[in-house]
PDB file of N, CA, C and O in Angstrom, chain B, residues numbered from 101:
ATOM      1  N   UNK B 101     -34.983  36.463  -7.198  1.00  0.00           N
ATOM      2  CA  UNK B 101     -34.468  35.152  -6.888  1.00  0.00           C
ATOM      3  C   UNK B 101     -32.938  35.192  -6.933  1.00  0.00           C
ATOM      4  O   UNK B 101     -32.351  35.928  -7.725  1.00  0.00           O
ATOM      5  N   UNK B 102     -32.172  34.229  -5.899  1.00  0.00           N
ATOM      6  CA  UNK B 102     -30.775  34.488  -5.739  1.00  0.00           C
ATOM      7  C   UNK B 102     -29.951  33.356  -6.421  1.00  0.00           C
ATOM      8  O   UNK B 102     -30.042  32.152  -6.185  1.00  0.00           O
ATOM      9  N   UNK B 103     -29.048  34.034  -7.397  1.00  0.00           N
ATOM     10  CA  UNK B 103     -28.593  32.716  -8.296  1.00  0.00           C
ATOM     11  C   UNK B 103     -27.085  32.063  -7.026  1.00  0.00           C
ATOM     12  O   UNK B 103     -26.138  32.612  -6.464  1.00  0.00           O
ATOM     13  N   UNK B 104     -27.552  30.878  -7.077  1.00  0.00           N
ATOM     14  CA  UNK B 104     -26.917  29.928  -6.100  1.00  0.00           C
ATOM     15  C   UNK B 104     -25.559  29.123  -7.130  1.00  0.00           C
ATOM     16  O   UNK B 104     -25.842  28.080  -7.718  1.00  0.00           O
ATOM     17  N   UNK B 105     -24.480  29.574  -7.224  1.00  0.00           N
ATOM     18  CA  UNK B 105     -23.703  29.047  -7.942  1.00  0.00           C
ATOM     19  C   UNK B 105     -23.249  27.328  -7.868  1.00  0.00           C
ATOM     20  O   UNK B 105     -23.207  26.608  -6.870  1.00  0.00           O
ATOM     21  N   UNK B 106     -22.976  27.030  -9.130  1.00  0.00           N
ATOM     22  CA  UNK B 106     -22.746  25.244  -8.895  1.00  0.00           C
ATOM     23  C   UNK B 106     -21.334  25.031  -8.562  1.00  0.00           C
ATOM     24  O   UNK B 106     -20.426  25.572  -9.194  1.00  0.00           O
ATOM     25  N   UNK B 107     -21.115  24.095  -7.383  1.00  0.00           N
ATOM     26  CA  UNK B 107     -20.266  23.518  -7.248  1.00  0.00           C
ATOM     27  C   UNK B 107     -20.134  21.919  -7.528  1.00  0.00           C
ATOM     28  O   UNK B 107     -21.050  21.097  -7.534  1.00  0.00           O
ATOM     29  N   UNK B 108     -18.724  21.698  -7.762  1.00  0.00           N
ATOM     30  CA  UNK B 108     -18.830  20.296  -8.048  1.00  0.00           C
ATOM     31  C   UNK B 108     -19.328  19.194  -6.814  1.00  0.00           C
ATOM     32  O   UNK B 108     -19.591  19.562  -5.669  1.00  0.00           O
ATOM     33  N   UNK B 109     -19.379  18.205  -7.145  1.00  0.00           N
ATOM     34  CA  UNK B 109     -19.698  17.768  -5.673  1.00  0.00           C
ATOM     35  C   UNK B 109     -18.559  17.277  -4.712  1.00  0.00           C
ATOM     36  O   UNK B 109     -18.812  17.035  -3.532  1.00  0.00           O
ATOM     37  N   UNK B 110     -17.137  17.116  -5.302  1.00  0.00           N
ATOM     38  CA  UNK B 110     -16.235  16.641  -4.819  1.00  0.00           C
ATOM     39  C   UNK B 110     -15.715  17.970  -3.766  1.00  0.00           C
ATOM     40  O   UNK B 110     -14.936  17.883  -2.816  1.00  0.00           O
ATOM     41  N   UNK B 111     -16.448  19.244  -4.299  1.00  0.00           N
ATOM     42  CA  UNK B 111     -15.732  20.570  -3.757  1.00  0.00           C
ATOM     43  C   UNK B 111     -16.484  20.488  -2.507  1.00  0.00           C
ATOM     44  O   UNK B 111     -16.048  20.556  -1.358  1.00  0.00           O
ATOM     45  N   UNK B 112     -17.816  20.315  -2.959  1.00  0.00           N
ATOM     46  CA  UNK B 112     -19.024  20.722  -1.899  1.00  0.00           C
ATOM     47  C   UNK B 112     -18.666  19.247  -0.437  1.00  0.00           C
ATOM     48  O   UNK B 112     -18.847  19.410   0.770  1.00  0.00           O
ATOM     49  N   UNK B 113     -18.237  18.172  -1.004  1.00  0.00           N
ATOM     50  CA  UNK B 113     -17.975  17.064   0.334  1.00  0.00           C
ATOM     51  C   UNK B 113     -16.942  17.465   1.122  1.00  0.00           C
ATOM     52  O   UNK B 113     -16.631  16.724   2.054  1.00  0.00           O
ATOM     53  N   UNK B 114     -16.142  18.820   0.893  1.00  0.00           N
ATOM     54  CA  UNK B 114     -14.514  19.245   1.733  1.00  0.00           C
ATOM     55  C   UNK B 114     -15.594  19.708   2.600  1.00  0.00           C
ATOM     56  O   UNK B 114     -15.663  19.380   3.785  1.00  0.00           O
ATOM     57  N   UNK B 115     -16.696  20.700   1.839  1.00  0.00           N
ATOM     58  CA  UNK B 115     -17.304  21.996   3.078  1.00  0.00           C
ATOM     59  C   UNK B 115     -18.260  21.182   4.108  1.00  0.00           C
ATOM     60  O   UNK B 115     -18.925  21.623   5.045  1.00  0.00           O
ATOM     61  N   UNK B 116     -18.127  19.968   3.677  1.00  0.00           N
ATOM     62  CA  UNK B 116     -19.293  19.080   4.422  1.00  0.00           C
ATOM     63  C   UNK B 116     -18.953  17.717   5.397  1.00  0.00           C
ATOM     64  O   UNK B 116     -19.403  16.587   5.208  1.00  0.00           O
ATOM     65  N   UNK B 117     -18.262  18.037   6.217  1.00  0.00           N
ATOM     66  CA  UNK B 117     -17.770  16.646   6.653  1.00  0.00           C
ATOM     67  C   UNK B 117     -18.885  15.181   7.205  1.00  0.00           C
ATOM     68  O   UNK B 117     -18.430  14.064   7.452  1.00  0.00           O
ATOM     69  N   UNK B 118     -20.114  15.490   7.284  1.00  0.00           N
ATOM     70  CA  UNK B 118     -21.001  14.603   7.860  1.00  0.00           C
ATOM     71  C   UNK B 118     -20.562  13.867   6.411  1.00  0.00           C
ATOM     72  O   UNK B 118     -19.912  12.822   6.389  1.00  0.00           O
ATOM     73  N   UNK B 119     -20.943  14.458   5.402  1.00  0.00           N
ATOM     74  CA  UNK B 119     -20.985  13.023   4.223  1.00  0.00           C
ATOM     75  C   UNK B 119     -19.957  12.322   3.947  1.00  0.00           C
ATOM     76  O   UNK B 119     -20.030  11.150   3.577  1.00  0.00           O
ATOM     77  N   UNK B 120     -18.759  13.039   4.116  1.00  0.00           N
ATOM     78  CA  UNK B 120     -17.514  11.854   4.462  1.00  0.00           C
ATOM     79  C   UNK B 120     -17.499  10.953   5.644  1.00  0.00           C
ATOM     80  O   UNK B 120     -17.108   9.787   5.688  1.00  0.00           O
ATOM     81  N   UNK B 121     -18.158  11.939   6.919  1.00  0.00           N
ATOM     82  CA  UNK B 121     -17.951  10.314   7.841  1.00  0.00           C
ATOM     83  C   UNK B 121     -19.111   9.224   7.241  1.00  0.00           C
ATOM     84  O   UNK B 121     -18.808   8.040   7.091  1.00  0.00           O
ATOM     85  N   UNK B 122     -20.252   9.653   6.964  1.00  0.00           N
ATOM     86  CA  UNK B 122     -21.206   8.859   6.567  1.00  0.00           C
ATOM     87  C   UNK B 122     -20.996   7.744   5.728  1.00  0.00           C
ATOM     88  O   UNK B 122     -21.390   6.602   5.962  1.00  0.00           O
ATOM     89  N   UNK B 123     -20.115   8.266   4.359  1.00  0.00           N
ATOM     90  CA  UNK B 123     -19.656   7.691   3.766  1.00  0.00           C
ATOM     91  C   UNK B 123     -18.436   6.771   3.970  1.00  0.00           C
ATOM     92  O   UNK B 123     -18.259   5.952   3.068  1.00  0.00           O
ATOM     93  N   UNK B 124     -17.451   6.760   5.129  1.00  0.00           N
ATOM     94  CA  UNK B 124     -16.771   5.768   5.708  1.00  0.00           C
ATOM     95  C   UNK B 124     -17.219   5.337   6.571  1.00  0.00           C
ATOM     96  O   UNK B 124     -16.681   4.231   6.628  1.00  0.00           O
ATOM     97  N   UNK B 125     -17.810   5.403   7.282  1.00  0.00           N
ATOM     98  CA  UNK B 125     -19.305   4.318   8.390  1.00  0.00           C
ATOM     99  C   UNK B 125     -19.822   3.415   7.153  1.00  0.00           C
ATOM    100  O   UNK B 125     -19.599   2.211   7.281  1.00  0.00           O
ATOM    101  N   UNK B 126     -20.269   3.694   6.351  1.00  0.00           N
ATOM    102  CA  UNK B 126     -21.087   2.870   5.638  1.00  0.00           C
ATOM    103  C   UNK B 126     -20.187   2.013   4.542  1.00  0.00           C
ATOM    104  O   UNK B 126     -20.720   1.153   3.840  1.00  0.00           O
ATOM    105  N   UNK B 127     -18.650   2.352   4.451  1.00  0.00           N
ATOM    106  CA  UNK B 127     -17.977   1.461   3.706  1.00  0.00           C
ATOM    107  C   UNK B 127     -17.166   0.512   4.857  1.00  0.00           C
ATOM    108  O   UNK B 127     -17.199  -0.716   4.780  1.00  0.00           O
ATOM    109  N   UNK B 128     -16.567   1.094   5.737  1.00  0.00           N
ATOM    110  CA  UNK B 128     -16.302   0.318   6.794  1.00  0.00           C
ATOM    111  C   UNK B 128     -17.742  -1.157   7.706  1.00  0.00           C
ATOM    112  O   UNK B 128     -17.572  -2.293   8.150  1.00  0.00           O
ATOM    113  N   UNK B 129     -18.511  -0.599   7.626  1.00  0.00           N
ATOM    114  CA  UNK B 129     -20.136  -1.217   7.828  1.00  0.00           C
ATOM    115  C   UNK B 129     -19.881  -2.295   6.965  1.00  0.00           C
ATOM    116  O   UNK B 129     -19.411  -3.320   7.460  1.00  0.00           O
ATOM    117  N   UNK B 130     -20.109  -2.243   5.752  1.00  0.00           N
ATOM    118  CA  UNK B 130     -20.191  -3.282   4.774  1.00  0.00           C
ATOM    119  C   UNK B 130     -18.930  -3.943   4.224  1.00  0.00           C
ATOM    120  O   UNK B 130     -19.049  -4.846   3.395  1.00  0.00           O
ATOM    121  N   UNK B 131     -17.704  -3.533   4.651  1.00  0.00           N
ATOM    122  CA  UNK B 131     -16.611  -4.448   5.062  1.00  0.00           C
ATOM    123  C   UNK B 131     -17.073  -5.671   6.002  1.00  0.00           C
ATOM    124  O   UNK B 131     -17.057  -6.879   5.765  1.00  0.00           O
ATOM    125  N   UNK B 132     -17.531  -4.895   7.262  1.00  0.00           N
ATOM    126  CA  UNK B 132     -17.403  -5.953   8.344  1.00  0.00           C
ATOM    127  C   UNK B 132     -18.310  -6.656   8.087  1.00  0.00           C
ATOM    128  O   UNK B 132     -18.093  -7.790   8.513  1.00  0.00           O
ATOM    129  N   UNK B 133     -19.436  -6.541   7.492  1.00  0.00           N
ATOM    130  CA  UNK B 133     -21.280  -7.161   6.935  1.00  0.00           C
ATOM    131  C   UNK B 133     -20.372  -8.410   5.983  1.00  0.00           C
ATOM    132  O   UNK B 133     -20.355  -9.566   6.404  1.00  0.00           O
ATOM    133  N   UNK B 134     -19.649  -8.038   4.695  1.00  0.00           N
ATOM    134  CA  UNK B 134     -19.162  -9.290   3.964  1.00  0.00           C
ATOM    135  C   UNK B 134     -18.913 -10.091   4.634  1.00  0.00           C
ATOM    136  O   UNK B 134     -19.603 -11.110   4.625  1.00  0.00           O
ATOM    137  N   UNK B 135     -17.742  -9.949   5.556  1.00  0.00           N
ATOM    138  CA  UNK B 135     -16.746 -11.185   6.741  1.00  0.00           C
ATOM    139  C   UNK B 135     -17.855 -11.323   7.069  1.00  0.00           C
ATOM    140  O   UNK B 135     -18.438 -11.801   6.096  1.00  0.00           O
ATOM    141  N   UNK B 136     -18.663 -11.166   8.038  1.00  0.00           N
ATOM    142  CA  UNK B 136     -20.141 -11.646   8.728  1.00  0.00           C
ATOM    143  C   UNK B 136     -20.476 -12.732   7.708  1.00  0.00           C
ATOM    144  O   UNK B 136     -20.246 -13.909   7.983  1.00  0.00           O
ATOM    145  N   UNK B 137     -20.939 -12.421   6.695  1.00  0.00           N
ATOM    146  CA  UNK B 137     -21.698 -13.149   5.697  1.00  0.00           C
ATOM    147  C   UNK B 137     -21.009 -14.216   5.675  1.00  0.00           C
ATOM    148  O   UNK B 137     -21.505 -15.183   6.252  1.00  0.00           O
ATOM    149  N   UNK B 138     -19.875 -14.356   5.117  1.00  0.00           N
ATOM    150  CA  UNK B 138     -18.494 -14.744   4.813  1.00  0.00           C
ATOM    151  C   UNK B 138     -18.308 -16.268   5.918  1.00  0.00           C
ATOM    152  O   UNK B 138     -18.108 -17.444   5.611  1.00  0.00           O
ATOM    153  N   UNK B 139     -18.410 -15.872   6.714  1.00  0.00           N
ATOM    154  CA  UNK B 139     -17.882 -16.893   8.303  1.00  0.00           C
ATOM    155  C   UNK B 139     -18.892 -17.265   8.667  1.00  0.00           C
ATOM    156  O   UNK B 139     -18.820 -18.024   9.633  1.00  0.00           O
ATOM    157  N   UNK B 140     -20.624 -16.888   8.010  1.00  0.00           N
ATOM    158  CA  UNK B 140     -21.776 -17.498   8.565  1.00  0.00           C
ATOM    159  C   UNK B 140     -21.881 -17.847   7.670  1.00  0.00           C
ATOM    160  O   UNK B 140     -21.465 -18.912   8.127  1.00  0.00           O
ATOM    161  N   UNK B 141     -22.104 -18.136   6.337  1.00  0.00           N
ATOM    162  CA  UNK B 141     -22.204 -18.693   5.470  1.00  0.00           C
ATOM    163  C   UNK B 141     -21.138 -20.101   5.468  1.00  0.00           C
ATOM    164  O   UNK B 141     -21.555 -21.130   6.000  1.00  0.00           O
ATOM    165  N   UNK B 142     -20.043 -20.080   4.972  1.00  0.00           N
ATOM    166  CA  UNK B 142     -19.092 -21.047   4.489  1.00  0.00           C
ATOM    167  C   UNK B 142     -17.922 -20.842   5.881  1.00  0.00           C
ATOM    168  O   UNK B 142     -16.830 -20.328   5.640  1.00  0.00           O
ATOM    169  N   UNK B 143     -18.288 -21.310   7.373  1.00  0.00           N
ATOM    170  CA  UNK B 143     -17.170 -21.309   8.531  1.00  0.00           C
ATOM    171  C   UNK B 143     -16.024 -22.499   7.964  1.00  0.00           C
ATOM    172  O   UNK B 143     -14.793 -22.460   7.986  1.00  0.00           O
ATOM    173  N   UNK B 144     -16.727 -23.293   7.580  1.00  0.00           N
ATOM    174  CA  UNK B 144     -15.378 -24.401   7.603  1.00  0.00           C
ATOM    175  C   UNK B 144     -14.457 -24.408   6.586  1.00  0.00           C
ATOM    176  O   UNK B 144     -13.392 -25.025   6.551  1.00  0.00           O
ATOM    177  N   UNK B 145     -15.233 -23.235   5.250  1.00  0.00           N
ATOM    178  CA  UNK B 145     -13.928 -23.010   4.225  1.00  0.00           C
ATOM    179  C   UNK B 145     -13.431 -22.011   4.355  1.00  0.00           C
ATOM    180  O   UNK B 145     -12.345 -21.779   3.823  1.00  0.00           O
ATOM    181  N   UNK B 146     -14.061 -21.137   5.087  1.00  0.00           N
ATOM    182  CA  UNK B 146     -12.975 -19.710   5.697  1.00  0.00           C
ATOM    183  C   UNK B 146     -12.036 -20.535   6.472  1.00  0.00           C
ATOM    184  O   UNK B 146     -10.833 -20.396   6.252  1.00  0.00           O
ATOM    185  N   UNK B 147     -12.304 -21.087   7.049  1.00  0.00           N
ATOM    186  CA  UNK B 147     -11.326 -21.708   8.135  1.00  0.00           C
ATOM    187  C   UNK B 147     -10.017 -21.860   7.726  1.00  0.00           C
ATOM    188  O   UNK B 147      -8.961 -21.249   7.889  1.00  0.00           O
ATOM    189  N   UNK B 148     -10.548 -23.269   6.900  1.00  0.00           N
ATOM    190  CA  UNK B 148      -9.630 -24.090   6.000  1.00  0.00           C
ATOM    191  C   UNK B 148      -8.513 -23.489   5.215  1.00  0.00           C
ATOM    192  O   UNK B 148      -7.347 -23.882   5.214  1.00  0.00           O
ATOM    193  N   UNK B 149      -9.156 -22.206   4.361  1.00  0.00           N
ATOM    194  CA  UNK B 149      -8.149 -21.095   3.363  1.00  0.00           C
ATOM    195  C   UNK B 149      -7.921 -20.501   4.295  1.00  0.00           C
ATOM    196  O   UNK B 149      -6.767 -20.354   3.891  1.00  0.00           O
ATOM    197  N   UNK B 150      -7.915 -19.926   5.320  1.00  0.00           N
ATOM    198  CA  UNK B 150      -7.612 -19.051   6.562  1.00  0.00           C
ATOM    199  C   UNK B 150      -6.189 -20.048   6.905  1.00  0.00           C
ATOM    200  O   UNK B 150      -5.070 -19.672   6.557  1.00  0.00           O
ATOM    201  N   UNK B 151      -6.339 -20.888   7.373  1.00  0.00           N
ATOM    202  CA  UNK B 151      -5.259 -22.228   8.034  1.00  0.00           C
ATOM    203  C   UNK B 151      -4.247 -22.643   7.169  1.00  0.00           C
ATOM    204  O   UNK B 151      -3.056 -22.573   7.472  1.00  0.00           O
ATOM    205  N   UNK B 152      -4.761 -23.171   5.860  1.00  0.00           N
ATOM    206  CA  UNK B 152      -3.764 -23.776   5.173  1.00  0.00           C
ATOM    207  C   UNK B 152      -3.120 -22.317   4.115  1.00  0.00           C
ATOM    208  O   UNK B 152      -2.101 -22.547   3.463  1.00  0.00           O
ATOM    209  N   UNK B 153      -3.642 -21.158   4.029  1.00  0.00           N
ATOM    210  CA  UNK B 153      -2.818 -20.551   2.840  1.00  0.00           C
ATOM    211  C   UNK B 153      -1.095 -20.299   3.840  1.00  0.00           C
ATOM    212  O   UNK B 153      -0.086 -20.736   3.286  1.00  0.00           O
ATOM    213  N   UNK B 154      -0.928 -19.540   5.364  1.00  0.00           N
ATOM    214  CA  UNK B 154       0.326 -19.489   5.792  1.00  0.00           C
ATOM    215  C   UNK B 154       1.084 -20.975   5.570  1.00  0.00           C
ATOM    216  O   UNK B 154       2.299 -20.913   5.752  1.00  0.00           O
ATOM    217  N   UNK B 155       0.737 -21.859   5.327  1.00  0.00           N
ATOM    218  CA  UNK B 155       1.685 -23.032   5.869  1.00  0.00           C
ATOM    219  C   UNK B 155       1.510 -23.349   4.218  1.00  0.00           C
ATOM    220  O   UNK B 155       2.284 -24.252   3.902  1.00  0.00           O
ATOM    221  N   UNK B 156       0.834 -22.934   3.254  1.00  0.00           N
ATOM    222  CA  UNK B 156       1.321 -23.332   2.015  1.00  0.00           C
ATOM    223  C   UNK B 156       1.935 -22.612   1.148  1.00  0.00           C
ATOM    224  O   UNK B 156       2.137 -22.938  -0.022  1.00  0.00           O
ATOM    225  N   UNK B 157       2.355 -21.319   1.818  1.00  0.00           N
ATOM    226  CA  UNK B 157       3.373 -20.303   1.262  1.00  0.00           C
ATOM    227  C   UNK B 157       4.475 -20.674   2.229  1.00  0.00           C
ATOM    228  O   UNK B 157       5.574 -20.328   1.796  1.00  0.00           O
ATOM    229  N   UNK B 158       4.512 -21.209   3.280  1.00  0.00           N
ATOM    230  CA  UNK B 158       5.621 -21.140   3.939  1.00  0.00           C
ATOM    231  C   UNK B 158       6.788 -22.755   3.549  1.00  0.00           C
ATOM    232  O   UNK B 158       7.997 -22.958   3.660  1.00  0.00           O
ATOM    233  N   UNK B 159       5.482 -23.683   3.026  1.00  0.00           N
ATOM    234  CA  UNK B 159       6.446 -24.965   2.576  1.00  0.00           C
ATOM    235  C   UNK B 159       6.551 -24.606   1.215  1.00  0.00           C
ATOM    236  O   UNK B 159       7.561 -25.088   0.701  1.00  0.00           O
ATOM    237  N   UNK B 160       5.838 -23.907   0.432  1.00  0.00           N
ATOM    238  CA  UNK B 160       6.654 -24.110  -0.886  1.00  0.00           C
ATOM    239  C   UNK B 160       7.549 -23.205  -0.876  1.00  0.00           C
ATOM    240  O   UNK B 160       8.532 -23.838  -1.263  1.00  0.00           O
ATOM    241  N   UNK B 161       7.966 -21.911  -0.657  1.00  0.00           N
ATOM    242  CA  UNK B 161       9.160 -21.318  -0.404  1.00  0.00           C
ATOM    243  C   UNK B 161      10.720 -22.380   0.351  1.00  0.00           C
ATOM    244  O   UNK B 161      11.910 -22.505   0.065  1.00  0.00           O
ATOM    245  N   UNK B 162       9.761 -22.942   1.413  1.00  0.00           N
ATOM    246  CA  UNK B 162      11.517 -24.040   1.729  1.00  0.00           C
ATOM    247  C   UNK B 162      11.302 -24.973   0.663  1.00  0.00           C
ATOM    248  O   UNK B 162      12.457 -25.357   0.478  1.00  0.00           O
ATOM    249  N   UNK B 163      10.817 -25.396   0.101  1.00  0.00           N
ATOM    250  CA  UNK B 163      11.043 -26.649  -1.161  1.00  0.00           C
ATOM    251  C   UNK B 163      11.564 -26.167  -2.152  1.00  0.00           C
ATOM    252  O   UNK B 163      12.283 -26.822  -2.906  1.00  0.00           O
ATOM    253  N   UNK B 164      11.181 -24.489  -2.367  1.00  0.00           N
ATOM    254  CA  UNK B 164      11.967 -24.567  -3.585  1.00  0.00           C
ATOM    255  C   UNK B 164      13.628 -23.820  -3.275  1.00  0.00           C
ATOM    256  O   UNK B 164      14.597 -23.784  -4.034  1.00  0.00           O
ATOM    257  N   UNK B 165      13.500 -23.363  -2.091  1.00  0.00           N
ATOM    258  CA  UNK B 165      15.153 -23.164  -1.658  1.00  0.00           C
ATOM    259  C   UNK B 165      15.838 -24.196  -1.374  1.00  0.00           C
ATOM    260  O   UNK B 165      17.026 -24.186  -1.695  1.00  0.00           O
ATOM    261  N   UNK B 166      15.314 -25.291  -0.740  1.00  0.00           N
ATOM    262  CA  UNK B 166      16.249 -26.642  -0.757  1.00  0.00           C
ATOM    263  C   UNK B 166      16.333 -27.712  -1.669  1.00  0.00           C
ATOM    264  O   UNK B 166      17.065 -28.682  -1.473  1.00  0.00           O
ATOM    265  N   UNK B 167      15.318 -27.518  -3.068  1.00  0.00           N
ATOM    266  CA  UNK B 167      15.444 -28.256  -3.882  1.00  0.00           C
ATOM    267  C   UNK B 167      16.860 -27.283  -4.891  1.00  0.00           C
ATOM    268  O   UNK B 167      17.835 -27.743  -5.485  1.00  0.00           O
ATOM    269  N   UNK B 168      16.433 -25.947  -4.730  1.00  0.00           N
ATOM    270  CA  UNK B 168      17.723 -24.861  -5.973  1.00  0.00           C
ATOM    271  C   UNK B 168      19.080 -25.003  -4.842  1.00  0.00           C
ATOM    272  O   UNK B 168      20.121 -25.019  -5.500  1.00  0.00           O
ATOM    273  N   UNK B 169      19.348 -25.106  -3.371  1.00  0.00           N
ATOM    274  CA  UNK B 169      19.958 -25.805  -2.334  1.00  0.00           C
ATOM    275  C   UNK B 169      21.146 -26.915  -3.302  1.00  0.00           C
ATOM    276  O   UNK B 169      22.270 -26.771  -3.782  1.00  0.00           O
ATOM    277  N   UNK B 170      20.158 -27.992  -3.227  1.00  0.00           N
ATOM    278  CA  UNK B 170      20.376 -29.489  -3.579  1.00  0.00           C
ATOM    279  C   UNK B 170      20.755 -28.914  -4.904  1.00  0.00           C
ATOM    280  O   UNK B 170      21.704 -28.155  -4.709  1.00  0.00           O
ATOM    281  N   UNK B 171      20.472 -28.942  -5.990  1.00  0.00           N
ATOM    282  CA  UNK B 171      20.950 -28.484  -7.287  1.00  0.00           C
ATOM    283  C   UNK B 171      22.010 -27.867  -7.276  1.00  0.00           C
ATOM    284  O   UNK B 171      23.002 -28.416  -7.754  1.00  0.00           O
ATOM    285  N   UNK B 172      22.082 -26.823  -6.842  1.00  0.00           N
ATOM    286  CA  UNK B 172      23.497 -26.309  -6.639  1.00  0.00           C
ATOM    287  C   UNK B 172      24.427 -27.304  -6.227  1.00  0.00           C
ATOM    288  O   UNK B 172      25.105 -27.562  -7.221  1.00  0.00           O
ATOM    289  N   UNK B 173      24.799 -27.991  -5.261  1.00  0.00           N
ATOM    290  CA  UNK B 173      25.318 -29.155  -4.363  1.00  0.00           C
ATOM    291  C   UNK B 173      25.588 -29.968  -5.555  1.00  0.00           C
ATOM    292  O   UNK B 173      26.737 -30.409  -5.524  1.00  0.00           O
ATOM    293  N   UNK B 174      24.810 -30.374  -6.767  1.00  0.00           N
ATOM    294  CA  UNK B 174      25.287 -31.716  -7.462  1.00  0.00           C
ATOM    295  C   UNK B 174      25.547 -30.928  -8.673  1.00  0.00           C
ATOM    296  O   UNK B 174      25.505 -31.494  -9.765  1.00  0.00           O
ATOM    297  N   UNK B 175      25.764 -29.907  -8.601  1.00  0.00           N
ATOM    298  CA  UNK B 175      25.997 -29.389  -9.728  1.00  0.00           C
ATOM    299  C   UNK B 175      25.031 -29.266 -10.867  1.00  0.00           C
ATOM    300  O   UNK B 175      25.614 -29.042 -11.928  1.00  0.00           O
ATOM    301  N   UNK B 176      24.008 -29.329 -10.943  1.00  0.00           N
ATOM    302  CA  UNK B 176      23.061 -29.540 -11.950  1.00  0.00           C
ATOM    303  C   UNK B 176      22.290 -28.141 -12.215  1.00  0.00           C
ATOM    304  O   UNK B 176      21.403 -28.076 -13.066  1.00  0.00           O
TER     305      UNK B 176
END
């Protein structure tokens, strides 16, 4: 009988490329499966946090530059 030496498995996935693509097909797969879920499940609150998060980073950044703006201006 022929002794078959152990490799680790991280060594043995370099000599093996099917299980790396396999393994990014199937994490890429279940990326896109969540969003699926995600936008069929709850469309109108993806939406909603989709819509309002740019425009609520974009007004509180000018409020708080034209309120520290204004402060500066009266001296305070």
């Amino acid at each position: 009988m022929m002794h078959i030496p152990f490799k680790p498995l991280s060594e043995r996935m370099l000599h093996e490329p099917f299980w790396l693509g396999l393994i990014t097909v199937t994490v890429v797969l279940g990326v896109i499966g969540l969003f699926w879920c995600a936008k069929r499940h709850f469309p109108e609150k993806l939406e909603k946090l989709l819509d309002e998060e740019p425009d609520r980073n974009r007004t509180g950044i000018n409020r708080q530059v034209h309120t520290m703006h204004a402060m500066t201006l009266l001296g305070i």
